[in-house]
N, C-alpha and C positions, 0 to 999 in steps of 0.2 A: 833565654829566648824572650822577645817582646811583643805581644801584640798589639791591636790597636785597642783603645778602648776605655776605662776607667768609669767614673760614673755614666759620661755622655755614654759610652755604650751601653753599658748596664742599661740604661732607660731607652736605648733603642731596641736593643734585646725583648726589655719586659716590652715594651711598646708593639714588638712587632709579634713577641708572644700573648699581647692581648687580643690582634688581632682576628677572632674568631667566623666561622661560618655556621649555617644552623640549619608532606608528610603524608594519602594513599590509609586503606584500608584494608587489610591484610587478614592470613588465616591465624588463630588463636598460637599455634605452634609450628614451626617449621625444620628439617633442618638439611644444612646445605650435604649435597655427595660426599664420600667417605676424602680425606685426602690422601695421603701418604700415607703407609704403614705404621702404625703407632700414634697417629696424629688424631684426636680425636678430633667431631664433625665440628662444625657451627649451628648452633643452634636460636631461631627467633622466640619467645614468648609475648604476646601481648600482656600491658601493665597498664594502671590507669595512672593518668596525666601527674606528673607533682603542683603540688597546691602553688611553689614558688614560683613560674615559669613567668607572673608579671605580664599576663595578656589580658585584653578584654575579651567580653564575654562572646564575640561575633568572633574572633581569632580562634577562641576556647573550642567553640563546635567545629571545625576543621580541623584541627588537632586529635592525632592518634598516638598511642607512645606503644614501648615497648624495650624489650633488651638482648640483646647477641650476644651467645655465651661464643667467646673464641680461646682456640688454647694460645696461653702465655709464649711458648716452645713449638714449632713446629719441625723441626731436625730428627722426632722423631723419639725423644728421651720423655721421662716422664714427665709432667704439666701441668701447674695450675690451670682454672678456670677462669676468666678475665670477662666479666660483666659488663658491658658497653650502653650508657640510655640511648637510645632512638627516638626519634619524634617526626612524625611524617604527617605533612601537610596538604589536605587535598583543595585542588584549585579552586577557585572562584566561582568556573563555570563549569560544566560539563565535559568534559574532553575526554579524546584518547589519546594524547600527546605519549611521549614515552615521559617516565619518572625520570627525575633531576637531583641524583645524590650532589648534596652538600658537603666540601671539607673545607670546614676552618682554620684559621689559621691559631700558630702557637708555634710550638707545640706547649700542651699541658693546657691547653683553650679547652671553651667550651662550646657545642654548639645553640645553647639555650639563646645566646645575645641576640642572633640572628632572626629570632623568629617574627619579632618587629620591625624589624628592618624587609624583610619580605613579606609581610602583612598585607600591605597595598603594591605590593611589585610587581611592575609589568607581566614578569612572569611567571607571577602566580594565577593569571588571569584564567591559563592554561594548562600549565604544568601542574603535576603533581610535587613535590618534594619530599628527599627522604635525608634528614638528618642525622649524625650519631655521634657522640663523643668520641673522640681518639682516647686510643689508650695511655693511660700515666695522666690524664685529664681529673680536673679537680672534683667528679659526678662519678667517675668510672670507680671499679671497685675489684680486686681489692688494690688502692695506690701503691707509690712504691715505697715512699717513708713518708707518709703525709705528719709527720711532729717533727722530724729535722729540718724541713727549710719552708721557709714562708721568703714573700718579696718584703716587708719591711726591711727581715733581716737578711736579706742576701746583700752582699755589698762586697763590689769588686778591687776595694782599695784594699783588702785585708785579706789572709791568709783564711780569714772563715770560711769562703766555701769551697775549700780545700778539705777542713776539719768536716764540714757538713757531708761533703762528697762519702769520705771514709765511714761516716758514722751510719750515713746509707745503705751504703753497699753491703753493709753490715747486718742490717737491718733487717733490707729484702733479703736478705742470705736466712736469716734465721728464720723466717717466715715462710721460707722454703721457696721463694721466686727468684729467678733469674736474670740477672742482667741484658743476656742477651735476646732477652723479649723486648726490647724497651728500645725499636729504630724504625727508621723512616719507614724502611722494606715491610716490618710489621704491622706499619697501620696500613699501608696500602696491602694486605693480603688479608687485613681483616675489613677493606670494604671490600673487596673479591668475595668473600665468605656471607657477606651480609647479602649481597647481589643474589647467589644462590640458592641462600636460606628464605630469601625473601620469593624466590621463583623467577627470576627474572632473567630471560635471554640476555638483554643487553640495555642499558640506560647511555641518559647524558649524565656527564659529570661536570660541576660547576663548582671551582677552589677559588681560594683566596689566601695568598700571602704562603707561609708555612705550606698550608695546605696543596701550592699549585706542585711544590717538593713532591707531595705523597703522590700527585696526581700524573706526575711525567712516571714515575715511578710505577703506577697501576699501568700507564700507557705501553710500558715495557713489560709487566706482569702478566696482565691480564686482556689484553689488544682484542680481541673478542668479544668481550662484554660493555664495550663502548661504542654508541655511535655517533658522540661527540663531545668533546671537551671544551670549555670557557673558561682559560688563568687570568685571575688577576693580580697583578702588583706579583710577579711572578720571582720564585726563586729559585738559580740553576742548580743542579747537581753539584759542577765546580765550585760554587760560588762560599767565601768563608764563612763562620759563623761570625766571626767580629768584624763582617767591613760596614756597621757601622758610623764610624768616622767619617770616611770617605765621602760617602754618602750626605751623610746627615751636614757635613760642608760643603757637596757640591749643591744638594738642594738651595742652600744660602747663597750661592755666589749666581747660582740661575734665576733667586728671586729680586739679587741686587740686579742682574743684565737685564732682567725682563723689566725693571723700574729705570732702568739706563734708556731703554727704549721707548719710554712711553712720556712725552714732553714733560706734562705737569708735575710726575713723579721724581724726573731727573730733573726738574727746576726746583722740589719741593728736598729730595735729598742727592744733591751733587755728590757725582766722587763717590757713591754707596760701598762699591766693591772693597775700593782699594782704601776706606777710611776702616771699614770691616776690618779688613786681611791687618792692616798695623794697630788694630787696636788690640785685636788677638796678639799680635806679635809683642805690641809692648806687655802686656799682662805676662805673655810667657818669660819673657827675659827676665819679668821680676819676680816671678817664682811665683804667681797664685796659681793655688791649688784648685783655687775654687772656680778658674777657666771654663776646667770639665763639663762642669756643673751647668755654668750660661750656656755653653753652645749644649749643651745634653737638652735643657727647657728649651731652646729653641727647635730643637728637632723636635721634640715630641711637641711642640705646639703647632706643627706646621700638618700633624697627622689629621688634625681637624680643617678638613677645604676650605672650611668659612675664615677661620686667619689666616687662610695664606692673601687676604685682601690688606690685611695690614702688616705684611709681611715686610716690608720695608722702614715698613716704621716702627718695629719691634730691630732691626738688623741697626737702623739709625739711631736709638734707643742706646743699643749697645755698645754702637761706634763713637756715643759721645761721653760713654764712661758712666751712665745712667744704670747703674744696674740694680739698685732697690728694688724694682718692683719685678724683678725676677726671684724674691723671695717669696712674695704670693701667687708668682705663677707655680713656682713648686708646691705651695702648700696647696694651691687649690686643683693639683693633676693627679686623678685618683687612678688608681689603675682600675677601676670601674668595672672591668669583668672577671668572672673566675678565673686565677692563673694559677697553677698547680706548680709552683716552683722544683719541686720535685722531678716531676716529668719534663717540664720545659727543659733542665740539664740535661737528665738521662738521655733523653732524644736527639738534643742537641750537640750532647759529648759523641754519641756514637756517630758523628759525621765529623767530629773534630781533628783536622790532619796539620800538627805541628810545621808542617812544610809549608803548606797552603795559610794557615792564618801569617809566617813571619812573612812571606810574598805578600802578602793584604797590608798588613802593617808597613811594611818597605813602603809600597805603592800608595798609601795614604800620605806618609811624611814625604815622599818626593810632591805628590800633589798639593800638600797642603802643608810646608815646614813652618809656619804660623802658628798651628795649632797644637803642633808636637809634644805642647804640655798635655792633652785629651790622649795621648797615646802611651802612657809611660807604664803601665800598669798589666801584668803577667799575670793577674789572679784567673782569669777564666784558663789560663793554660791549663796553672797549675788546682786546678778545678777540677779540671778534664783528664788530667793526669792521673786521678786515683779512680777514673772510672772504664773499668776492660777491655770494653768492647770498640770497635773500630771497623765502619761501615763501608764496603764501596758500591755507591749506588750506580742503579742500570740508569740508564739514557736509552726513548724510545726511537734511537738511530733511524730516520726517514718513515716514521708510523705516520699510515696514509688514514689516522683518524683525524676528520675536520677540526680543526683548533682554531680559536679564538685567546689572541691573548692582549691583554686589555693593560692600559696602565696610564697613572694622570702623570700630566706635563710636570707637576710641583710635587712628586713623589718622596718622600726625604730618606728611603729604606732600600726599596727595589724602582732605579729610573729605567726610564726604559727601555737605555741599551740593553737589559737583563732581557727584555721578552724578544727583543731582535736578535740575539742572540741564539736563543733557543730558537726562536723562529725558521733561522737559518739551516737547521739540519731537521728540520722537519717536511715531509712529504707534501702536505697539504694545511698551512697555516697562515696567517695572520695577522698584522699587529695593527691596536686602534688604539692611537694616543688621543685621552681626555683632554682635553683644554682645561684650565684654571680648576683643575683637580688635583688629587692626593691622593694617599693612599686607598687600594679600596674601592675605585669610585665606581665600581658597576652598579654599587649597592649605595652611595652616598651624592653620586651622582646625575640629574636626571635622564642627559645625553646617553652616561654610560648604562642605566635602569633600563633604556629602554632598546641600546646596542645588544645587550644581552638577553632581552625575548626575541629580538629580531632574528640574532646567531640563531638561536634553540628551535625557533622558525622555519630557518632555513632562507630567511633573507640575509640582502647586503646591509650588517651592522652598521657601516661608514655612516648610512644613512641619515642617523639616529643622530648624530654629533655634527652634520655639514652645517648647519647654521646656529653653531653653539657662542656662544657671546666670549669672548677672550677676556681674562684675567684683567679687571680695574682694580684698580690701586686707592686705598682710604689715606689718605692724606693727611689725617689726623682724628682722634679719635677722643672723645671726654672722659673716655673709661682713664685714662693715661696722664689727665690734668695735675691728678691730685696720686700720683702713683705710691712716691710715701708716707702720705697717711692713712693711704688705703691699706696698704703693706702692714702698717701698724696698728691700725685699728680692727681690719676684717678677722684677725685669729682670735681679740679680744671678743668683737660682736658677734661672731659667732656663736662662743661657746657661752657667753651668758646671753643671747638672746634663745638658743636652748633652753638655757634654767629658767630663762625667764617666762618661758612659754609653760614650761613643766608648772611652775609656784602661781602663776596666774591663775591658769582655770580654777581649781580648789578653793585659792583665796578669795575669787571674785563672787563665787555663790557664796563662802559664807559672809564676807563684805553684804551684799546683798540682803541676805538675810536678817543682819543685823541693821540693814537699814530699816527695811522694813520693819522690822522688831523697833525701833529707836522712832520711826514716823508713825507709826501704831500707840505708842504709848504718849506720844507728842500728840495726837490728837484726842484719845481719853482725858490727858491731864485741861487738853484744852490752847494748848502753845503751838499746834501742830510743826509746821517744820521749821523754823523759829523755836522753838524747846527742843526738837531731835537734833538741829546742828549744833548745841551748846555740851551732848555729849561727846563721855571723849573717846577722842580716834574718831569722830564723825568725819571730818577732813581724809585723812587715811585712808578710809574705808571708800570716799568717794574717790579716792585719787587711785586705788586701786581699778577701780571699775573704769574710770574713764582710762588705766594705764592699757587695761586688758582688750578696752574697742581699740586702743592705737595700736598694739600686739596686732588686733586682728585686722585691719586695716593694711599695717606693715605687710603682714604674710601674703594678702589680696596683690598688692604691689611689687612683694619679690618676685610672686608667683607669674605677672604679665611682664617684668623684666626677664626673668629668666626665659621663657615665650617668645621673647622678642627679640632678644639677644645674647641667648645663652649661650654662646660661644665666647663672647668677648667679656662676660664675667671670670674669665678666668685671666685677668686685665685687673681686678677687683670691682667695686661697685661704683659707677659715678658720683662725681664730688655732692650735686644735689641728695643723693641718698643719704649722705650723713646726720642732717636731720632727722629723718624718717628714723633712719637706727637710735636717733638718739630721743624720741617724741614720748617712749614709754617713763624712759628712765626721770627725762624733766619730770613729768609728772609726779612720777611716785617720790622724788624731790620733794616737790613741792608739796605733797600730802606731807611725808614726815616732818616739814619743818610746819607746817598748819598746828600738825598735833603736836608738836613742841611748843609752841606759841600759846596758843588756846588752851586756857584753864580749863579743867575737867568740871570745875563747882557747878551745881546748877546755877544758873541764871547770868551766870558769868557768860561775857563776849570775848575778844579777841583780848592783850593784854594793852592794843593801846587801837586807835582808830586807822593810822599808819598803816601798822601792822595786818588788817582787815584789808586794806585795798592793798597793799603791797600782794598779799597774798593773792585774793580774785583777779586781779591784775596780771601776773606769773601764771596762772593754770587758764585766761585767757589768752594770753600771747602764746602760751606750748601749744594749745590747741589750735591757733589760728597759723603757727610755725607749721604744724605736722600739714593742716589741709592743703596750704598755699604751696609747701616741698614738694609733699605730693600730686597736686594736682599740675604744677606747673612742668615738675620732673617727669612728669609720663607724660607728658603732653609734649615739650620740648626735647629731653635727654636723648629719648630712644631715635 
């Protein structure tokens, strides 16, 4: 059997398993009514905040935590106990709004990401929030095999996590946990448990991504304790785990149509679509592997809204065989939040139906036979295959709970036939498509920021987006001038402008010191600085000092590029910046060759008069290099 997928999925996968969601002042202990026979309760304890959670300190005093003890098993057999963090957010202002549980997306996410992201959010202005790790999540406790799979190493081209899946399942066996704790139905019955445990009649619930999964799923659980729902980037019950592909190609062919339509854009890249579609095709026919790969970075680059402005010229980029500088997009795409690879599978396998991923797969290569090399790859089957459990989730068939389901126009994971879809067999529901958004965007974007207090309101959402600005087009961009020498330079400048920053501070006081010590005794003798700069290493030690103000200078500079543009660094850095990276190193250059020059003897100068200006000359032009790069480059570049 085939499904769709290979690296490009893989990274849509982890991609749309980073996608996480993320808090009320509560009693010390609580716990929710007895459930089933055998099933032990839910239980809330208050905890204080962890030191990591990376808020400031106005975020910090609204911030409450705590932990839900839920059982692993609820069937009624015997049970571990499953530790979940909680963090619940109280509003801005005063209110009695009803609380606004959060699920994240993932699975195996966490909801820590979230909590700056709704720091300034419309709707925190009001609402309370209550946050909480899903379980198999990288916080929650106890994991399922947190030492057998990490995202480095998971990798869909090989039999590995096939061998990781078994070694698993293994694992949580001998630890005495059970597989079939680990699915969609049980994170949506352990926010049902927190609900209760926490006192509460009935809240709104606000998902994202993975999470709108858990939350159609509570809609059918728990229809009671909801008095309204908001999905965003929404994903169906039917829907595969590996589509993917599909996707992550139709976003591209929507962001070449939508440049087809926009005069400048279709004068600046003619033909986008269809130079796209055969550029893919010739790469396939000649067997690169490494296809996957390009179209995989392009999907996940498109997860960020602010590229989807240069989304045509990343696609044009592609179409003209340019693909260097899709080696620093890879290196510089972290997966940035917690992903618990672990549980992202487990969760993921128990909704994996052999039937439904070969239908996705078919329906990707009839749509897209182009790219047929991104589809050749069985590993998440046979993944999925050595794991038990196999889920059929409820659908809340005509639930007359108000729903809102949210989704941007440039989606690359969930578009939004997915939420009209769903929309369609629901009682009372919704869809607002974002303009010149991505995934996410209730929370990424402002239209959609403030569609989603309006919903929780009880106003018309629409509202929020009727005069939202539509998708422009960058038409070229400087990040991109100099793409392979960025691509080659930035993995070098990186890791030794680290060291270089570590070996400076150190160096630089005792440079210092020693000057001082060397101008001290230059003025006793009587030669003052004129007798200190004829010792030796005196050059060195000053070249140090001056390397160590351009070191900090440099970081002042990354720091308002990255401020200004941090999206499109992941582009590499502008051709201007290469100076800048390179202003410490001339320096310390040109110390070392001073102190190799200059005799140490006292009273001795330079070795020849030459050599004297040569030298003052070179640590005046680096320094007058760095200023003018930098001043001209943040003035101009951004």
């Amino acid at each position: 059997m085939r499904v769709s997928g290979s690296v490009w999925r893989a990274a849509a996968m982890v991609v749309a398993a980073m996608l996480c969601g993320v808090g009320l002042q509560g009693s010390a202990r609580a716990a929710a009514p007895p459930g089933p026979a055998g099933v032990p309760a839910a239980t809330y304890a208050e905890t204080a905040c962890p030191d990591d959670l990376e808020v400031d300190d106005a975020l910090r005093a609204r911030l409450s935590c705590g932990t839900v003890q839920v059982p692993e098993l609820r069937d009624g057999r015997p049970t571990r106990m499953l530790s979940l963090p909680v963090v619940r957010m109280a509003p801005r202002e005063p209110s009695d709004a009803l609380p606004v549980l959060v699920l994240h997306g993932g699975p195996g996410g966490s909801a820590v990401p979230h909590l700056r992201q709704f720091a300034d959010h419309p709707l925190t202005g009001r609402h309370p929030l209550i946050l909480f790790d899903q379980r198999g999540g990288d916080r929650t406790s106890p994991r399922i095999c947190p030492d057998r799979m990490a995202v480095r190493a998971f990798d869909l081209r090989d039999d590995g996590p096939a061998a990781q899946m078994r070694d698993c399942l293994a694992e949580l066996r001998a630890k005495g946990g059970a597989p079939e704790g680990y699915t969609v139905a049980a994170v949506a019955a352990d926010a049902a448990d927190l609900r209760r445990a926490l006192g509460f009649a009935a809240w709104d619930v606000f998902a994202e991504s993975h999470g709108t999964l858990v939350a159609l799923v509570l809609m059918a659980q728990d229809p009671d304790g909801l008095h309204a729902v908001a999905l965003d980037s929404t994903v169906p019950p039917w829907s595969a785990v590996t589509d993917g592909v599909r996707q992550g190609a139709d976003v591209l062919v929507r962001l070449a149509r939508a440049c087809a339509a926009e005069a400048p854009c279709a004068a600046a890249f003619p033909d986008l679509e269809a130079r796209f579609l055969a550029e893919a095709e010739r790469r396939h026919a000649a067997g690169q592997a490494r296809l996957a790969t390009w179209l995989g970075v392009l999907q996940r680059t498109f997860y960020d809204p602010n590229m989807l402005r240069v989304g045509p010229l990343l696609i044009d980029r592609f179409a003209a065989g340019e693909t260097g500088w899709f080696r620093l997009m890879g290196r510089r795409m972290s997966v940035g939040r917690p992903t618990a690879m672990d549980g992202f599978l487990a969760i993921s396998c128990s909704r994996f139906d052999p039937a439904r991923e070969e239908a996705e797969a078919a329906a990707a290569r009839a749509a897209f036979p182009q790219i047929a090399a991104a589809m050749e790859s069985d590993s998440m089957a046979r993944a999925c295959a050595e794991w038990p459990v196999r889920e059929a989730l409820p659908f809340p068939e005509g639930s007359p709970v108000r729903t809102l389901l949210i989704h941007g126009a440039f989606d690359p994971i969930t578009p939004v036939e997915h939420g009209r879809a769903v929309a369609a067999r629901l009682a009372d529901a919704r869809v607002l498509e974002v303009p010149a958004a991505s995934h996410g965007s209730s929370l990424a974007r402002p239209c959609g920021r403030e569609a989603l207090r309006l919903f929780f309101d009880g106003q018309d959402p629409s509202a929020a987006c009727a005069g939202a600005e539509p998708l422009r087009f960058a038409l070229s961009v400087p990040y991109m001038t100099g793409g392979w020498l960025n691509a080659t330079l930035n993995p070098v400048t990186a890791a030794l402008g680290q060291a270089l920053t570590l070996a400076l501070g150190p160096a630089a006081l005792l440079a210092v010191f020693a000057l001082i010590r060397g101008l001290v005794r230059g003025l006793v003798r009587g030669g003052g600085l004129r007798c200190a700069r004829r010792r030796p290493w005196f050059w060195l030690q000053l070249a140090v000092l001056v390397a160590a103000a351009a070191r900090a200078a440099q970081a002042v500079a990354e720091a308002e590029l990255a401020t200004e543009a941090g999206a499109l660094l992941i582009l590499g850095v502008p051709q201007w910046f290469v100076p800048v990276l390179a202003a410490p190193w001339i320096v310390l250059a040109l110390g070392v060759a001073a102190a190799l020059r200059w005799r140490a003897e006292p009273g001795q100068g330079p070795a020849t008069p030459g050599g004297r200006a040569m030298l003052g000359l070179g640590i005046v032009l680096a320094g007058v290099w760095f200023v003018v790069s930098t001043r001209l480059g943040l003035a101009l570049g951004l």
